[in-house]
C-alpha positions in Angstrom: -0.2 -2.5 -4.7 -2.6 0.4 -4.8 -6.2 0.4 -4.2 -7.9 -2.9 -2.7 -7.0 -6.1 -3.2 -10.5 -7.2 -4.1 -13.7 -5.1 -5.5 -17.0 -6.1 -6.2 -19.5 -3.7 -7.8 -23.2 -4.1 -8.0 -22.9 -7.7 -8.1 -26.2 -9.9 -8.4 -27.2 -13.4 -9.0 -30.4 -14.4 -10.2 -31.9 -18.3 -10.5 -34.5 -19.4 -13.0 -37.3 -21.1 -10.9 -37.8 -24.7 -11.0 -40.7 -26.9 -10.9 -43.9 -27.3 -12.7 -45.3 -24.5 -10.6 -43.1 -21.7 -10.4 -41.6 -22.8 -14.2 -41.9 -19.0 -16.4 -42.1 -17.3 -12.9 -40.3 -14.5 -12.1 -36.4 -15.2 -10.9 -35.3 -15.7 -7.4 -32.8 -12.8 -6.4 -30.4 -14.6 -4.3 -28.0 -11.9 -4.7 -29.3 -8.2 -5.9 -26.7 -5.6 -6.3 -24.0 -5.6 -4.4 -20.6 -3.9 -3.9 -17.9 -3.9 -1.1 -14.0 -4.1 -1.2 -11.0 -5.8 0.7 -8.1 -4.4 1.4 -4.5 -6.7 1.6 -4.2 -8.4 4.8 -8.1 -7.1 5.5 -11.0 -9.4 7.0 -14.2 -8.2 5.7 -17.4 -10.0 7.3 -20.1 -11.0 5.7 -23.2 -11.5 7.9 -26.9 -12.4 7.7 -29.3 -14.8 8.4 -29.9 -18.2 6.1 -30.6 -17.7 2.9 -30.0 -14.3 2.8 -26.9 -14.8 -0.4 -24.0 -14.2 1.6 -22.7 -17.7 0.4 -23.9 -17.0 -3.0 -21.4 -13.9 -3.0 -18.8 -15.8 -1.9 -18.9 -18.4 -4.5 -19.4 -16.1 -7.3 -16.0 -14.5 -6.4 -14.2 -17.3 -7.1 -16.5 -18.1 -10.2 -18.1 -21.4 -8.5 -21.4 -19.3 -9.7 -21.5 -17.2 -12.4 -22.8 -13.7 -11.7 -25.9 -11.8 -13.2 -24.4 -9.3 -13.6 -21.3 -7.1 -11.5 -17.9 -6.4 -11.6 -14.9 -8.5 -10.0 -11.7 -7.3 -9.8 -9.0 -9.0 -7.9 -5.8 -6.8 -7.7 -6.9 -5.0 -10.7 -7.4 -8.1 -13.0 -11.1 -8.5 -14.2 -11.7 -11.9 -12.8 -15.1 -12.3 -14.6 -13.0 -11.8 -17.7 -10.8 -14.5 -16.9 -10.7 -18.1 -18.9 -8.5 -21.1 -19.4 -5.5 -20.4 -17.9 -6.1 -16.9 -16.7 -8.8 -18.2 -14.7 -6.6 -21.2 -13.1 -3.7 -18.4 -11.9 -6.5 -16.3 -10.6 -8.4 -19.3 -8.5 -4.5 -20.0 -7.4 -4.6 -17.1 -5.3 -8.3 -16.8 -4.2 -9.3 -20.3 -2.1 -12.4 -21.3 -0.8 -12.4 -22.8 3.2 -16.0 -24.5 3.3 -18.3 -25.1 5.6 -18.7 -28.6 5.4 -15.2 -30.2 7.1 -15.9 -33.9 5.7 -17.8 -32.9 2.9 -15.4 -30.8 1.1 -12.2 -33.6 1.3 -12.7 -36.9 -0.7 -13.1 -39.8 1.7 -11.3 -42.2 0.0 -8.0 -39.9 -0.6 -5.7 -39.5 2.0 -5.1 -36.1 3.7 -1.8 -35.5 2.8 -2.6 -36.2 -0.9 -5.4 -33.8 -0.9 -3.1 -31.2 0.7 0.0 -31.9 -2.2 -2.8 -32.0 -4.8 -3.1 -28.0 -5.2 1.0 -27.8 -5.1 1.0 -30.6 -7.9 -1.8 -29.3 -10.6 0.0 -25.7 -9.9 3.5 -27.1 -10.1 4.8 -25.6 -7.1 7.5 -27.6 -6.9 9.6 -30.6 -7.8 7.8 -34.0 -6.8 10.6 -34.6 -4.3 10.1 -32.0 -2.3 6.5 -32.2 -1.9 6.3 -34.2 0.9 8.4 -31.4 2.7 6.0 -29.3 1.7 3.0 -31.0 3.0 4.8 -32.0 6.6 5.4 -28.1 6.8 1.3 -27.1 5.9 0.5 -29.4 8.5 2.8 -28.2 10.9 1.4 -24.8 10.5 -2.0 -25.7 10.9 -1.4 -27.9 14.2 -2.2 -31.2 12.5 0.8 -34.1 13.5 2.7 -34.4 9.9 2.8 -38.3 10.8 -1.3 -38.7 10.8 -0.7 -37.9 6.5 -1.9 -41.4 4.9 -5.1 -41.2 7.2 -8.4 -40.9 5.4 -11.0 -37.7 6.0 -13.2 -39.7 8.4 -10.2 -40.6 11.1 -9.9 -37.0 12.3 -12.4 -35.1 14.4 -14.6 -32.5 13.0 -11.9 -29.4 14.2 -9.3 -31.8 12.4 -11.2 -31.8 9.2 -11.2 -28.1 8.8 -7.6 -27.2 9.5 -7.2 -30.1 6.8 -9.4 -27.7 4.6 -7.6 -24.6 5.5 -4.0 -26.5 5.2 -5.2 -27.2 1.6 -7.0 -24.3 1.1 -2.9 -22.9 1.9 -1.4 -25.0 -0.4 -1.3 -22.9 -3.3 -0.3 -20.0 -1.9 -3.6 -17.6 -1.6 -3.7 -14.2 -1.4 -7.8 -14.4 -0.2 -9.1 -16.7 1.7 -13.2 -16.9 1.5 -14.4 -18.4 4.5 -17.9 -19.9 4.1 -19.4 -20.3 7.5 -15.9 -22.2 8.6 -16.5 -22.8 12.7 -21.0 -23.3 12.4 -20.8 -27.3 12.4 -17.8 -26.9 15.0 -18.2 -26.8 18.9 -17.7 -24.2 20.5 -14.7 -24.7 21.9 -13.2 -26.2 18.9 -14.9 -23.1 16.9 -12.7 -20.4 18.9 -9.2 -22.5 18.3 -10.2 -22.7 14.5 -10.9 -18.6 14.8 -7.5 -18.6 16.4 -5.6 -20.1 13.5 -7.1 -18.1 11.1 -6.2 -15.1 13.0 -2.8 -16.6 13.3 -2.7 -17.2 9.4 -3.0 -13.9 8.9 -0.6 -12.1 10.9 2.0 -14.6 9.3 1.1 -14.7 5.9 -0.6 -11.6 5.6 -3.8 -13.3 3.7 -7.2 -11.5 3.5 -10.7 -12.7 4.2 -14.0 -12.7 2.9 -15.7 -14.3 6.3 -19.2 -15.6 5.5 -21.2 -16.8 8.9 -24.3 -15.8 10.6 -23.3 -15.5 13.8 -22.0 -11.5 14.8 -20.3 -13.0 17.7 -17.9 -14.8 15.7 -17.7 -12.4 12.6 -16.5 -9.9 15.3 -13.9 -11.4 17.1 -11.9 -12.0 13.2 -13.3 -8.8 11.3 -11.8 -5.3 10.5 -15.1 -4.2 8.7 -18.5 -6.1 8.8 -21.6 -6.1 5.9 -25.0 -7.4 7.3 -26.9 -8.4 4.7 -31.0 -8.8 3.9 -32.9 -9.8 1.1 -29.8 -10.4 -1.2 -28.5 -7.2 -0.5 -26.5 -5.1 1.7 -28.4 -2.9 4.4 -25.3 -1.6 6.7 -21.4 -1.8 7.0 -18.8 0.1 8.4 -15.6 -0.8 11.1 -16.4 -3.6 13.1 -16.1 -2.1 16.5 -18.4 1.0 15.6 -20.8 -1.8 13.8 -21.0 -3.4 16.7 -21.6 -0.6 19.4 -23.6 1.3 17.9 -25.7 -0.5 15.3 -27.7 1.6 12.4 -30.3 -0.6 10.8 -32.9 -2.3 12.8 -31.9 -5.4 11.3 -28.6 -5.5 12.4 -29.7 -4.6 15.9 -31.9 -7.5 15.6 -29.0 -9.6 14.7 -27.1 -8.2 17.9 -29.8 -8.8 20.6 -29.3 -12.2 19.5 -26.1 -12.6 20.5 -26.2 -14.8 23.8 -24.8 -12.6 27.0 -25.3 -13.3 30.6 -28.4 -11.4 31.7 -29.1 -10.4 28.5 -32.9 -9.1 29.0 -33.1 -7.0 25.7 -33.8 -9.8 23.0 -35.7 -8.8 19.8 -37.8 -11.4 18.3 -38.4 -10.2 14.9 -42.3 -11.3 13.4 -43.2 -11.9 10.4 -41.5 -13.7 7.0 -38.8 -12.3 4.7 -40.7 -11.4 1.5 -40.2 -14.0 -1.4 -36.9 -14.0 -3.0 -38.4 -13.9 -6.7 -41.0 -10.9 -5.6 -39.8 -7.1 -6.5 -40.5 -5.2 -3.4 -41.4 -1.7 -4.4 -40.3 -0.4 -0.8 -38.0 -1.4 2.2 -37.6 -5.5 2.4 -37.2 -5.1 6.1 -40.5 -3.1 6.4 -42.7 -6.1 7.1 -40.7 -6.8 9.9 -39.7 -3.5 11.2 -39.8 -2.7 14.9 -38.7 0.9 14.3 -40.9 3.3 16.4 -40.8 6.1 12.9 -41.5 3.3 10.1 -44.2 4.7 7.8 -45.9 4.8 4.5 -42.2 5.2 2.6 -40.4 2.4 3.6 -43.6 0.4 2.2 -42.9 2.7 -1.1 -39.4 3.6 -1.8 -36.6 1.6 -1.1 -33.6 2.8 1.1 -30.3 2.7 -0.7 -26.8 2.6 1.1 -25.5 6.5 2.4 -23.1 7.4 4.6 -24.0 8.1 8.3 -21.4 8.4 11.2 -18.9 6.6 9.3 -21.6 4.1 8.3 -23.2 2.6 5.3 -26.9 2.7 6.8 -29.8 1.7 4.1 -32.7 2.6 6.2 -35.0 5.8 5.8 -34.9 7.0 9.9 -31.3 5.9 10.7 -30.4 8.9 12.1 -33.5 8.5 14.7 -31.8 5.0 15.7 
């Protein structure tokens, strides 16, 4: 295969407001223009605080939302395009891990049946060997083949999600879009789950869209990283380069609060977000900005994404970070 795996271009999703007061009101831009790709065997992290759309993204990639407006293309094929049983072969190799462990299995189906469930609506493979099958995902995951007829709410909350990802594997996925898979985890559970993944992948050879909040975590799994703000993106680049030597003010903020021993440099950003269904005519970070240069033009004109030191930076005085 040439060129990335995945590519999304300027893609945006916009709500209608609800409720007697807001009815007629201007939408909420959850998601305003976006574009990023993944490479084959790629993890590309998604990161931002709540409510930011970074989940939104991830559900409109596998059509769970419909976009505004964009482009999706998954090894080529137009997925927004895609219908009926076009659409069924594409969701076959783009799965969803969610955040919810016990929420996203049905509680009254046993776990191995909600594993085979994918191989049997795909027809994988004979009835017969399904079972095989299923042992096998297990296996791979580290879940005990024998624990199969127990229900959702027998296994631990670590349990649940390599349940999740063991389905999520069923079908055979090429992406994997991870929606905030380790936040309702413990810690220490959190960094085995990051393991397997990371595991997965080596193995299999699967990319990821990873969706969290958290940089720390984001870090430890991603080749390239996208912070986002305000429904769109406001820096990427390589993880490692991301990370040491941050662009935007926003993703420093996002850094400092990274817990670490000693740690004595902490920004506390003031202020609110602006509204999601406002158009700001400048920066939507301005309001909150702790940059020593901000000025009149990130209140007026809004920064888009350019290049900087191998960088996408969308902030007027990057190059005085």
């Amino acid at each position: 295969m040439t060129g990335p795996l995945l590519r999304v271009e300027n893609l945006a999703r916009h709500y209608a407001p609800r409720g007697m007061l807001r009815a007629g009101g201007p939408p909420i831009r959850a998601v305003d223009g976006i574009s990023f790709e993944i490479g084959a065997g790629e993890t590309f992290g998604l990161v931002g605080e709540s409510g930011c759309g970074k989940s939104t993204v991830g559900r409109a990639v596998l059509r769970l939302e419909e976009p505004t407006r964009g482009s999706i293309t998954f090894d080529g094929r137009p997925v927004l395009d895609a219908n009926g049983e076009g659409l069924r072969t594409l969701r076959r190799q783009m799965q969803m891990v969610f955040q919810d462990p016990y929420g996203s299995l049905n509680p009254r189906m046993p776990i191995g049946r909600a594993i085979a469930e994918g191989i049997e609506i795909h027809r994988l493979a004979p009835r017969s060997e399904i079972p095989a099958r299923v042992a096998a995902l297990m296996a791979e995951v580290g879940l005990d083949p024998a624990l199969a007829g127990r229900y959702p709410h027998q296994f631990s909350g670590g349990q649940r999600q390599r349940i999740g990802i063991a389905r999520a594997l069923a079908v055979e996925p090429r992406l994997l879009v991870c929606d905030e898979p380790v936040s309702a985890l413990d810690v220490s559970v959190q960094a085995q789950v990051l393991n397997l993944l990371a595991d997965l992948q080596r193995t299999r050879g699967l990319a990821y869209l990873f969706i969290a909040h958290d940089l720390a975590v984001v870090r430890q799994l991603s080749h390239r990283i996208a912070v986002m703000y305000f429904g769109r993106i406001v820096e990427s680049g390589p993880a490692e380069t991301l990370i040491q030597a941050p662009r935007h003010p926003y993703t420093r903020a996002l850094l400092s609060a990274v817990p670490t021993a000693g740690r004595t440099d902490q920004i506390v950003l003031t202020g609110d977000p602006p509204s999601p269904s406002s158009v700001q005519p400048g920066c939507p970070f301005a309001s909150r900005c702790f940059h020593p240069s901000r000025n009149a033009r990130c209140q007026a004109e809004r920064p888009e994404l350019r290049p900087l030191h191998g960088h996408q930076v969308a902030c007027h005085h990057a190059e005085e970070s």
